[in-house]
Structures are given as C-alpha cells and as structure tokens.
KOLLUMZA-545677 format. One record per residue (C-alpha): residue in three letters; x, y, z negated. Coordinates in nm, 2 decimals, decimal comma. Example, Ala and Ser with C-alpha at 12.3 -4.5 7.8 and 13.67 -1.06 7.14 Angstrom:
2
rofi = ALA&X = 1,23&Y = -0,45&Z = -0,78
rofi = SER&X = 1,37&Y = -0,11&Z = -0,71
***
This chain:
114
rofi = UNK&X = 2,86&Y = 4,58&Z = 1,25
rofi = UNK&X = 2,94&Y = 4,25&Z = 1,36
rofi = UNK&X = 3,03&Y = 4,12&Z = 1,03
rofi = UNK&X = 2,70&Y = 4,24&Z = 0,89
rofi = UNK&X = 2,53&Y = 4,10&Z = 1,18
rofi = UNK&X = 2,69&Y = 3,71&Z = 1,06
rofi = UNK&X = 2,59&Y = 3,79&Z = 0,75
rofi = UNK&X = 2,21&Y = 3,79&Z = 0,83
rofi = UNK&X = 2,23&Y = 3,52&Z = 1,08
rofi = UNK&X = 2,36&Y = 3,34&Z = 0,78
rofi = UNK&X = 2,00&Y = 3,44&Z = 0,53
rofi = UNK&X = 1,81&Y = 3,30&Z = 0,79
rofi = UNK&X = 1,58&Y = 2,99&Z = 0,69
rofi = UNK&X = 1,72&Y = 2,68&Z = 0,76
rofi = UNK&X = 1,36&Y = 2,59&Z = 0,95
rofi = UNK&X = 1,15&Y = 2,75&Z = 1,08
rofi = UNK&X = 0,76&Y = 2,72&Z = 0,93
rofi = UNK&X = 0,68&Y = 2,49&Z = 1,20
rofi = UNK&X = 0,96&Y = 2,31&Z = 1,19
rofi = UNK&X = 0,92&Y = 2,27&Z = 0,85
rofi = UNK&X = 0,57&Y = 2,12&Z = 0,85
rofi = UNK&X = 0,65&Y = 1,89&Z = 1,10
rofi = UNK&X = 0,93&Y = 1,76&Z = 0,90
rofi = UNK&X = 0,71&Y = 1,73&Z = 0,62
rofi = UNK&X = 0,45&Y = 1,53&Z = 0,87
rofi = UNK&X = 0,70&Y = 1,31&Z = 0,95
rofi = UNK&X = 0,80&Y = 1,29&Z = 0,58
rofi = UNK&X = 0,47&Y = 1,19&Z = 0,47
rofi = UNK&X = 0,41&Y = 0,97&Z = 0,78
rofi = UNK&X = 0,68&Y = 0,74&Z = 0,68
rofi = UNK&X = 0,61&Y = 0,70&Z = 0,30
rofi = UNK&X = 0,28&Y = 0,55&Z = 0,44
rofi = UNK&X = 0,48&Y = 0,39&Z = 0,63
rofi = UNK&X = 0,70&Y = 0,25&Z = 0,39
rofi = UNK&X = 0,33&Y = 0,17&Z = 0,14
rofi = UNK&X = 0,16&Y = -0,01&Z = 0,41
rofi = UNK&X = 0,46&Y = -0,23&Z = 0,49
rofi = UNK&X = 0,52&Y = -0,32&Z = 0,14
rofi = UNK&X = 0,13&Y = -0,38&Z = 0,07
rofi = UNK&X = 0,13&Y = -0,58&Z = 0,41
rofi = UNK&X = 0,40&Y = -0,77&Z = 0,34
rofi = UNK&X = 0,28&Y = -0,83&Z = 0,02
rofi = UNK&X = -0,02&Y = -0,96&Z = 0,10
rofi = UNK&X = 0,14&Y = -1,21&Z = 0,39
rofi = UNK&X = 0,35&Y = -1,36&Z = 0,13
rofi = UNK&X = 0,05&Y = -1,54&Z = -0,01
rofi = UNK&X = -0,10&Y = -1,62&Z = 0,31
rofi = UNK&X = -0,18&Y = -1,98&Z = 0,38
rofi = UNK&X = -0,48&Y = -2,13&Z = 0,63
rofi = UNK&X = -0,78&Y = -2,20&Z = 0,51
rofi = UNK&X = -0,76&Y = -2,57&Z = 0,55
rofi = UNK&X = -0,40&Y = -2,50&Z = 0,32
rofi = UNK&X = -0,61&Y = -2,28&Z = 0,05
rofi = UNK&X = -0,88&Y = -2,53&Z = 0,06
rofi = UNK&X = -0,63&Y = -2,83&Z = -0,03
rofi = UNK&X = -0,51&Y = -2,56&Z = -0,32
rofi = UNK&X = -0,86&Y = -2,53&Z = -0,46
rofi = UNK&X = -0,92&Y = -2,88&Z = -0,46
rofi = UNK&X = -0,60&Y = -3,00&Z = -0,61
rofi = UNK&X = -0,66&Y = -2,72&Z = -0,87
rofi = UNK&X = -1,00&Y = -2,81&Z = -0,94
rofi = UNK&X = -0,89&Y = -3,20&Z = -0,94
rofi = UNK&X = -0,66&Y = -3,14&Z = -1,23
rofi = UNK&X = -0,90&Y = -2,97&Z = -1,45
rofi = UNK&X = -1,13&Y = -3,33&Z = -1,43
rofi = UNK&X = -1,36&Y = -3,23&Z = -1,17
rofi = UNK&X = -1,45&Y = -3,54&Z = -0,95
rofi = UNK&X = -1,50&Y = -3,44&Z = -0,61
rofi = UNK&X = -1,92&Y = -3,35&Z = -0,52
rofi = UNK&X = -1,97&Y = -3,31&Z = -0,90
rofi = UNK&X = -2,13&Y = -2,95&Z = -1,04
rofi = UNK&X = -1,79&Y = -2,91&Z = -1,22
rofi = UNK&X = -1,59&Y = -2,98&Z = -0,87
rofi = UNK&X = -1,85&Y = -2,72&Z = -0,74
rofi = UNK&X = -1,84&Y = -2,44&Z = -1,01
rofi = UNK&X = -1,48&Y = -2,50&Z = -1,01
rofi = UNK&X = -1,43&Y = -2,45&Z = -0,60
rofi = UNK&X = -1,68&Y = -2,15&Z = -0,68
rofi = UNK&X = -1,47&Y = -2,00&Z = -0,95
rofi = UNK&X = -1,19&Y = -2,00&Z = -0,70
rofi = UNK&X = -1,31&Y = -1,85&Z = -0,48
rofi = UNK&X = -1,38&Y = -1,53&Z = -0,71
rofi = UNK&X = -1,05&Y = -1,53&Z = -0,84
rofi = UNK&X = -0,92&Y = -1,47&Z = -0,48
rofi = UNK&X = -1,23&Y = -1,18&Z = -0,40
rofi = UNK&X = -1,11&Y = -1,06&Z = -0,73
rofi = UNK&X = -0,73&Y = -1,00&Z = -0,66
rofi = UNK&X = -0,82&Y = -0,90&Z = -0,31
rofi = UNK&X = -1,04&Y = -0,64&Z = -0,46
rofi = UNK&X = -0,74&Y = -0,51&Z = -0,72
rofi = UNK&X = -0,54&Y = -0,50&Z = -0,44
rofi = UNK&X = -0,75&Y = -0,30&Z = -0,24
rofi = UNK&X = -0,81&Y = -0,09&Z = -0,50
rofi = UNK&X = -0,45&Y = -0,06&Z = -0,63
rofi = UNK&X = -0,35&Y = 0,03&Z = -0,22
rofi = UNK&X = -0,64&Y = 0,29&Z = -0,22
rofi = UNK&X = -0,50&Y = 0,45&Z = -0,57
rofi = UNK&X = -0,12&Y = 0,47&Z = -0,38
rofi = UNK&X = -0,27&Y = 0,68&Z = -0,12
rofi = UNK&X = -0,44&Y = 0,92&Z = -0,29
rofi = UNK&X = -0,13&Y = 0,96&Z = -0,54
rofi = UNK&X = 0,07&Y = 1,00&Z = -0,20
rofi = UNK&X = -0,16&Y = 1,27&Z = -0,05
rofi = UNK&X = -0,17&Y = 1,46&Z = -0,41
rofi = UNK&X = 0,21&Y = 1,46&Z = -0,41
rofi = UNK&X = 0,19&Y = 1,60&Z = -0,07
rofi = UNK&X = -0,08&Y = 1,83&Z = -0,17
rofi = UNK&X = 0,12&Y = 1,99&Z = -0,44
rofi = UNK&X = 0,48&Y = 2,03&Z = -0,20
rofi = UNK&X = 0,28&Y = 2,15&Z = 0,04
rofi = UNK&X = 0,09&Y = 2,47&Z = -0,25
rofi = UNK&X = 0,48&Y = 2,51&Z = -0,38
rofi = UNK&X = 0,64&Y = 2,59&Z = -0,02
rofi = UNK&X = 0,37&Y = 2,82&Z = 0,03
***
C-alpha cells in the first residue's frame, strides 16, 4: 500500500490551478516589465531639454542655408518639429503593437493549459 501510495503522490501536478495562474500573472507582469523598461529606456536615451533640442533644430536648419527669421529657417524649425511628433507617434504605436502581441501570446498559453 505504501508504495502505491508514493506512487500517486508522485502523478500529482506540480502546481496547483491557482498556483499556476499566479505564476503565469507574475510571468506576464514581468515581460511588461521587461517592454516598458526597454521602451523607457529607449526613449531617455534621446532625451535632451528643450533649450538642447532647440540649439539641434537651429544648427540643423542653419546648415541647410536657412538664415535665422527667414520662411526657410521657419518651415525648416517647423519641419522639425514633425519629424519628432512623427517618431514619437511610431513609437507609440510600435509600444502599443508589443502589448497587444504580449496579451495574444498570453491569450493563447492561457486557451492551451486549459
């Protein structure tokens, strides 16, 4: 009997159902984790004060001939500036994309343990 008895004890799930989701919580809480960190980090790695961007765009706009107060030196600053919206704006898109790959993923681990 007792050797039976080992026997089951040793078919026994590893975790419980509970236990298991909460591992998978935790799982899934530190790949965002890991995303948001990498996207922040990212992001900070370009960071510079306005007064810093500012000297950028007019240095930038300087070497392509526009003279400071000019409608060149104007569009120019302007066209800058949507560069920047734009990246910020495929960045925030890429970041959203990430997620809802991530929570897919999940999704589907989650149908195949059931």
């Amino acid at each position: 009997m007792r050797g039976s008895e080992g026997n089951v004890a040793l078919c026994k799930p590893l975790r419980s159902d509970k236990q298991r989701a909460i591992f998978m919580n935790r799982s899934t809480m530190r790949a965002s984790a890991a995303l948001l960190f990498f996207g922040v980090s990212g992001t900070l790695a370009g960071c510079v004060s306005p007064q810093e961007q500012l000297a950028q765009d007019q240095g930038t706009c300087a070497n392509m001939g526009a003279t400071y107060g000019s409608p060149a030196h104007t569009r120019c600053m302007l066209q800058q500036q949507q560069r920047r919206d734009d990246e910020m704006l495929r960045f925030t898109q890429q970041a959203y994309l990430n997620q809802e790959m991530a929570r897919t993923a999940q999704e589907m681990r989650d149908r195949r343990r059931d």
